[in-house]
N, C-alpha and C positions, 0 to 999 in steps of 0.2 A: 504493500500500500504506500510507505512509502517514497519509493520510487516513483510510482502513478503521479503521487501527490505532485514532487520533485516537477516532474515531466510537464505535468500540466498548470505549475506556475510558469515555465519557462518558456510554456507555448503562447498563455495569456500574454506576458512581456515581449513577448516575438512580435502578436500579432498589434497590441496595441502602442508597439513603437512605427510597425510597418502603416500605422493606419492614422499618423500624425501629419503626414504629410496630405490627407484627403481632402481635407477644407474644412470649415469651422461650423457646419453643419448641415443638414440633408437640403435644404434650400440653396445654398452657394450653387452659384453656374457653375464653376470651377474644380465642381467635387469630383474626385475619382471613384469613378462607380463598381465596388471591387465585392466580390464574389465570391466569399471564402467556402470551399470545399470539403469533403471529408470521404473519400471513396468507398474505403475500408483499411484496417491497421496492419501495415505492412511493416512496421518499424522506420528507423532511420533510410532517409534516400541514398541511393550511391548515382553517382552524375552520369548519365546516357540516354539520351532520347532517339537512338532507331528505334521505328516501330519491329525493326525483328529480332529485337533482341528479347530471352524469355524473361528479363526484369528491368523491360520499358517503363522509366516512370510517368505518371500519371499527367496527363497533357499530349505525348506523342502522340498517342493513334486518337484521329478525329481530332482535337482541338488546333494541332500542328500541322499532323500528315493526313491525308482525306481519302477518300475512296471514290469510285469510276461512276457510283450510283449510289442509294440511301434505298435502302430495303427499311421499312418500320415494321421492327421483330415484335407488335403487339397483333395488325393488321396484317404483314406482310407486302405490303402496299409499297411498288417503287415509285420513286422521285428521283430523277436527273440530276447531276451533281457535278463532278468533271467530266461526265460525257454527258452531252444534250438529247444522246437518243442512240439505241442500238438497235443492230436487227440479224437475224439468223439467217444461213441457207433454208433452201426448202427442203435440204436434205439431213438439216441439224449438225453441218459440220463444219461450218463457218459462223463465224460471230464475228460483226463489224460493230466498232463503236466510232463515232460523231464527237468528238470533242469537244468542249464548249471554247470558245473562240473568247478571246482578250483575258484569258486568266494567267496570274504571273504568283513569282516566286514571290516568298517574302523578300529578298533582296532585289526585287525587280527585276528579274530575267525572266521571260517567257517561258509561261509552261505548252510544251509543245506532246506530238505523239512520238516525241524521240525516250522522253521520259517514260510514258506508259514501256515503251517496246525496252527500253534498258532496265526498267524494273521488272519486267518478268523475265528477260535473260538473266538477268543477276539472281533471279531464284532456280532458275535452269543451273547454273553454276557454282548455287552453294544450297546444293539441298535442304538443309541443315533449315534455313529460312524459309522454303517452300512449305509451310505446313496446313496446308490447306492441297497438296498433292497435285498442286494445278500439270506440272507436268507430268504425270502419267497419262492425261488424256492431250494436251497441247501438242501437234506437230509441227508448227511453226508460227512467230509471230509476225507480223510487217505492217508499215506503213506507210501508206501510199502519199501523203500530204503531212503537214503538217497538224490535222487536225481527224485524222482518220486513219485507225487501226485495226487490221485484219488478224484475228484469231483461228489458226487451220486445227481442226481436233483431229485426231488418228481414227474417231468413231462417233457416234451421236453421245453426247454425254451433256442433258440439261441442266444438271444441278454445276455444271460450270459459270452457271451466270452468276448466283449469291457466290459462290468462294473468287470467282476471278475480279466482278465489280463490287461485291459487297463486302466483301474481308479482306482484299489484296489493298495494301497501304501504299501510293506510290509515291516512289523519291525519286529525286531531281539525279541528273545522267551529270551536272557539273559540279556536284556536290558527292554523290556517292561513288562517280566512277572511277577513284583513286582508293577508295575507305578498305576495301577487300570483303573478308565476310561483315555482313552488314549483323548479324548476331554475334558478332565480337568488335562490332565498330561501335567506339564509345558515343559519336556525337554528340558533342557537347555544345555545340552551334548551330541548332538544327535548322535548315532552312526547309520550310514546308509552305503547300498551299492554303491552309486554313485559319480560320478566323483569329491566330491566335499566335505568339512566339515567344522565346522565352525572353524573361526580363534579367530574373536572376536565381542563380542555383544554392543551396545549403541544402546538407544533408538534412534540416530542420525543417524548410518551408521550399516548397518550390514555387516561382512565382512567372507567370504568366502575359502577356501585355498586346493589345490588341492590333493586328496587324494589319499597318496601315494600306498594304496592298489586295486587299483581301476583295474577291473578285461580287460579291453580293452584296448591293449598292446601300449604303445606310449600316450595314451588320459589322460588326455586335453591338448591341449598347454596351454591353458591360464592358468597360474598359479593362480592367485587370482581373485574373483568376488565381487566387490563391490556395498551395495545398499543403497546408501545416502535415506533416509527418508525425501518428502514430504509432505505439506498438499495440495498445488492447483495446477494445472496443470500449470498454469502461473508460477509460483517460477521456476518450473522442467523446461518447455518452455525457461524461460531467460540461463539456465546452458548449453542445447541442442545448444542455437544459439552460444553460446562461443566457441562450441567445448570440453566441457570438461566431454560430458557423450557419452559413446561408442552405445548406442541399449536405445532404450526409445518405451514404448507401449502410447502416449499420442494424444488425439486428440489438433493436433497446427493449427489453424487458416491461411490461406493466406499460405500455408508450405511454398511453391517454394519461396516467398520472403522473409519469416522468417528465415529460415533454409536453404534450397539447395541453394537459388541465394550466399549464405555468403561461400561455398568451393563446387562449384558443383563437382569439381573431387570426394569428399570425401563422401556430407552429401546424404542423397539417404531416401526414402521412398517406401509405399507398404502399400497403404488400402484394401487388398481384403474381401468382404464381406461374413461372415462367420453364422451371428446369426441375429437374430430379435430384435430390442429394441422394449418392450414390457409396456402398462399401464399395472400395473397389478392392478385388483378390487378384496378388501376383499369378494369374495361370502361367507365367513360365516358369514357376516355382513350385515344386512339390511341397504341401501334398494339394495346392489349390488346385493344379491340375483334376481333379478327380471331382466328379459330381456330386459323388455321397458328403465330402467335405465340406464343398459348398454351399449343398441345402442344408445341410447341417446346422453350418453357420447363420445362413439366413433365417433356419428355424425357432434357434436360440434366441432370435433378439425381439424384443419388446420396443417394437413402433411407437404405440400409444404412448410410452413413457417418452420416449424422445421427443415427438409430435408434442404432450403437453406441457412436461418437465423443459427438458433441453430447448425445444424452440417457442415457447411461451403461448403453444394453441394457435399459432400463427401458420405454419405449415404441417396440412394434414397429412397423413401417412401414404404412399404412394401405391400406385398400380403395379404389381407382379409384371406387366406389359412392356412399365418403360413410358408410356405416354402421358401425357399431362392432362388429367383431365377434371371438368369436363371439355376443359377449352377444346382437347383429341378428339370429344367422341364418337365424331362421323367417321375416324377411322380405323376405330374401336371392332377389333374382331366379334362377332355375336356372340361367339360361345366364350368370351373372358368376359361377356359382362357382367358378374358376378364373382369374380375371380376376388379372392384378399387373402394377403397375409395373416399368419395364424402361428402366434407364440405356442411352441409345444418342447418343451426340455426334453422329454422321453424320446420323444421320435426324433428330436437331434442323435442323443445317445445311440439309438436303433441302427440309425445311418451311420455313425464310423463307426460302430461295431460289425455292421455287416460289410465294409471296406476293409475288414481286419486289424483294426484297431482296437486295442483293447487299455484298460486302468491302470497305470503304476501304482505302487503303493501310497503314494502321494495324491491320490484321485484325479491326477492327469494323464488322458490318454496317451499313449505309445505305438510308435508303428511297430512290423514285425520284427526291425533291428533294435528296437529302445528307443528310437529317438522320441521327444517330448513332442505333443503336439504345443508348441512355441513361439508366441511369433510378434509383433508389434504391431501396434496402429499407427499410424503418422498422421498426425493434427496440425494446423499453424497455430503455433503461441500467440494467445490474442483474441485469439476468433473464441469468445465465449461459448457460447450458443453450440460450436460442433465440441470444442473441449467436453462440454458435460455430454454430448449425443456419445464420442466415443468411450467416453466412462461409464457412460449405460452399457454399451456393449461389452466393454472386457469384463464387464461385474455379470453379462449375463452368459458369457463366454464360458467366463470360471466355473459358472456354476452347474455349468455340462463336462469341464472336465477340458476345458482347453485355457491354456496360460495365455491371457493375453494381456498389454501391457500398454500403457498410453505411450507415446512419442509424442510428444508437445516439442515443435520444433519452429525454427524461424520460415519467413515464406520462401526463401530463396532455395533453404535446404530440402523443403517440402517441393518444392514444383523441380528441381533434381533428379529428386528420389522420382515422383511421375516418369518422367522424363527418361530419365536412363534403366528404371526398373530395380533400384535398389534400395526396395519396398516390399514389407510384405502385405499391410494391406494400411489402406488410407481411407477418407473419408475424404470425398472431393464431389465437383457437380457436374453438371453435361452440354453440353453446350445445343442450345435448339435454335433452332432454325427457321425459315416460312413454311415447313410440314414437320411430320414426325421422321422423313426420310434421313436429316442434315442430324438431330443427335441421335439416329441408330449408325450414319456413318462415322460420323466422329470416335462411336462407341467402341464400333464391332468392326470397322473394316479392317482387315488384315494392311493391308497396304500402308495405312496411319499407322501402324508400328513400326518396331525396332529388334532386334533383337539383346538382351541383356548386357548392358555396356553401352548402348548405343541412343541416341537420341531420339525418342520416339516423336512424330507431331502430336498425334492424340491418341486413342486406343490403349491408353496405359494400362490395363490392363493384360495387354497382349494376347490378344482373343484370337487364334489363329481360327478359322473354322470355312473349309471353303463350301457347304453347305450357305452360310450366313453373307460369305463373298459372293455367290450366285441369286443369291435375292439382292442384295443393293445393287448388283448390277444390272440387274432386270427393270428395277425402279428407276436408274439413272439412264439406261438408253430407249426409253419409249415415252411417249407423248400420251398416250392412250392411259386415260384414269384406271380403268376398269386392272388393266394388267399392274398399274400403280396401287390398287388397293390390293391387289392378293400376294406382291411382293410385300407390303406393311403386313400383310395378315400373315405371312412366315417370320419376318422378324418379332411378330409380337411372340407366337410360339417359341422361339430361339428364347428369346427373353424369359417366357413362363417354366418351359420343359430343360434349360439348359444352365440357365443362372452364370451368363457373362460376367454377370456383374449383378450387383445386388442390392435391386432401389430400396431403399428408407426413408423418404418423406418426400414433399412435395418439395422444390425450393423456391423460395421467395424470394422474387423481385426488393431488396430493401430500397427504401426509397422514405425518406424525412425530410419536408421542405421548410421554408418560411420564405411568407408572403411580406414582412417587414420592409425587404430592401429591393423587392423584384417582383413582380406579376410575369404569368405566360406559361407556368406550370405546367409539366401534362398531369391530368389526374383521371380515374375512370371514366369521365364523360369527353374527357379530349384526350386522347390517348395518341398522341401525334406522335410521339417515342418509347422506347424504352425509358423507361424515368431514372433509373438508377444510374450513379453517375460512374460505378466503372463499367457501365457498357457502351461499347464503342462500335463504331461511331454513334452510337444515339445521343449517348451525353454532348455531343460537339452542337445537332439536332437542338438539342434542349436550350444548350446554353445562348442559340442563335434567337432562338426563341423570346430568351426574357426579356422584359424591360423593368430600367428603375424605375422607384416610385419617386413621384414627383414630391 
């Protein structure tokens, strides 16, 4: 405590030395209209803004560097963004985009299609940064003008439009083309298209400043965006009930009386449930490999406590499927409508025992060499809210007879351990998409792996299964719904009858606002973005959005 304490005096004295120079009060024309942020607690910053690096700090992607199109991950609904307008072959293997014409760098150099076509050669050449897999389907890129770029695919592959325009971050050909791998390129002078550049760095506060070339006439009002550096949600939590951070993505406890009851005119929240909090199990790791283990494990654990205890009744316990629902469930197989997890300790036991598992003296299970069934969970230190979810689980772990142990660890070391697979099992979320297609690929596809050692894109779990590889690819090369809903209706059984991976609750959207310093909000009835501010690009989306209050 305190440390916390420590911490967030020094964040107060940060932020109200940073805030002496704004004008002498909200009426001054003069005032700088600044934006203080709070994404989630990652601890101290370390200085890099590529967006391909795997601990981009917060501002690169979307407030700095921008994307080809603006997919709205509530609606799915695209808007035109650096390209004005794209269009396919009639044979789905060409994609051309249209560029929007008079947009420029933050230092005033022209953004041209030399940039688009260098940015996705430079993920051609350092894989490592391709993590959206664009090139397994890409045969060639070109551009024919300066404002028009042709994309050749090796086969029809639709869901190349959200990874290529809606998640590909593009950077500048005279700025990057010396850096090397751009996930080991520090950038520390990021020059980007977006509303936004940096002003100034401390591992404390990173700050933000509104860029004056920014190609969307009038935007941003807000002048500066500030992101004070946390480590626990609690620190960030005490800053929010002051009033002194404008948008916080944090799960806070009891909110209505922590938060809203303290200015209901102003403080406002919005949890809509957008992903799956997910166990993930190393299957390139015995004994996750094995199914009986797995259901095992997932049969052990007590949702409900997590659901009410851990995440404060805010997100309900999830579908055996994988899907999000009910927002999913037009694409809800008929016969899992009815499907739910069901705590049962005995029939854990049943299953490794009949895997050949049996009790040490110790009442932990053993394989047929001795070895303990033993293993860790990996948590980021900070994040309250999964802290107590994996404490529920190794407490319900033990009590079937397997050692399991918390890993409270920092974020860098946790998204690593993902990453390279030297993990045994983690609590982490999924990443969805405009269908339920985009988090079963993220989840399950072989290709988004690694092998152990190796940097995975996504799939950290390492689901090798080419049963599961032949449905997403059935969904990704055909236009035709009909054969797109019975590709999802095999993933949803993978999911039920196989246990990838093993959902545990719903996740929620965090999202905590005040209307004190800003109007333009998304909230349930205007749902123009992703509201939360580490999702990217929506937060860029939002921030375009607000205006001060007069």
């Amino acid at each position: 405590m305190g440390r916390t304490v420590l911490s967030l005096l020094a964040l107060s004295l940060l932020l109200l030395l940073a805030a002496c120079g704004q004008g002498s009060s909200s009426s001054s024309s003069n005032k700088t209209h600044v934006l203080t942020v709070v994404p989630s607690p990652k601890g101290d910053f370390t200085n890099g803004f590529s967006p391909y690096s795997a601990t981009a700090n917060y501002g690169s992607q979307g407030m700095i560097y921008e994307t080809l199109l603006f997919f709205n991950r509530m609606n799915s609904q695209i808007t035109p963004w650096l390209a004005q307008s794209y269009d396919f072959s009639s044979d789905a293997k060409t994609l051309t985009f249209h560029l929007r014409p008079g947009v420029k760098w933050s230092d005033g150099q022209p953004f041209t299609s030399a940039d688009v076509v260098f940015t996705l050669q430079m993920l051609k050449q350092y894989p490592a940064a391709d993590t959206n897999g664009l090139w397994q389907y890409i045969q060639s890129v070109q551009a024919s003008d300066d404002q028009t770029v042709t994309v050749t695919l090796k086969a029809p592959y639709t869901p190349i439009l959200w990874y290529l325009a809606g998640q590909t971050w593009i950077v500048s050909k005279h700025e990057y083309a010396s850096a090397g791998d751009p996930t080991k390129f520090v950038d520390a002078n990021p020059v980007g298209t977006g509303p936004f550049m940096l002003k100034s760095f401390s591992p404390q506060l990173i700050t933000l400043k509104k860029n004056p070339n920014y190609w969307q006439p009038g935007k941003p009002a807000v002048d500066e965006i500030r992101y004070p550096a946390f480590d626990s949600n609690t620190s960030a939590e005490l800053l929010l009930s002051r009033g002194d951070v404008d948008w916080t993505g944090l799960y806070t406890p009891n909110i209505q009386q922590t938060y809203v009851a303290k200015d209901p005119a102003h403080n406002h929240y919005w949890f809509p449930n957008r992903n799956i909090v997910m166990l993930y199990l190393n299957t390139a790791k015995a004994p996750f490999n094995q199914l009986a283990v797995r259901q095992a494990i997932s049969t052990a654990i007590d949702r409900e406590q997590i659901y009410k205890v851990a995440e404060s009744g805010y997100e309900p316990v999830a579908s055996p499927t994988g899907l999000v629902l009910p927002e999913n469930q037009s694409f809800l197989n008929p016969k899992y409508a009815n499907v739910s997890f069901a705590k049962d300790p005995n029939q854990s036991q049943q299953l490794l025992e009949s895997a050949g598992f049996h009790k040490g003296s110790d009442g932990i299970y053993v394989d047929s060499s001795g070895k303990k069934l033993s293993f860790q969970i990996d948590v980021v230190t900070g994040w309250t809210d999964w802290v107590t979810a994996v404490q529920i689980i190794a407490s319900d772990l033990k009590a079937i007879g397997i050692d399991a142990k918390v890993n409270s660890i920092s974020f860098n070391a946790y998204f690593s351990a993902l990453q390279m697979g030297s993990y045994d099992m983690a609590i982490s979320w999924t990443n969805p998409g405009p269908t339920p297609f985009y988090l079963y690929n993220s989840l399950l596809n072989s290709s988004n792996s690694a092998p152990l050692g190796k940097p995975a894109a996504s799939n950290w779990e390492r689901w090798m299964d080419p049963t599961t590889d032949k449905l997403l690819a059935q969904y990704a090369t055909t236009t035709d719904q009909a054969q797109q809903q019975q590709a999802l209706y095999g993933l949803q059984q993978i999911m039920v009858e196989q246990l990838p991976s093993i959902p545990l609750v719903y996740g929620a959207t965090w999202y905590e606002y005040s209307s004190r310093n800003f109007t333009g909000w998304p909230d349930a009835q205007n749902a123009y973005a992703s509201p939360a501010p580490f999702d990217f690009p929506d937060a860029e989306v939002v921030a375009l959005n607000l205006k001060p209050v007069a």
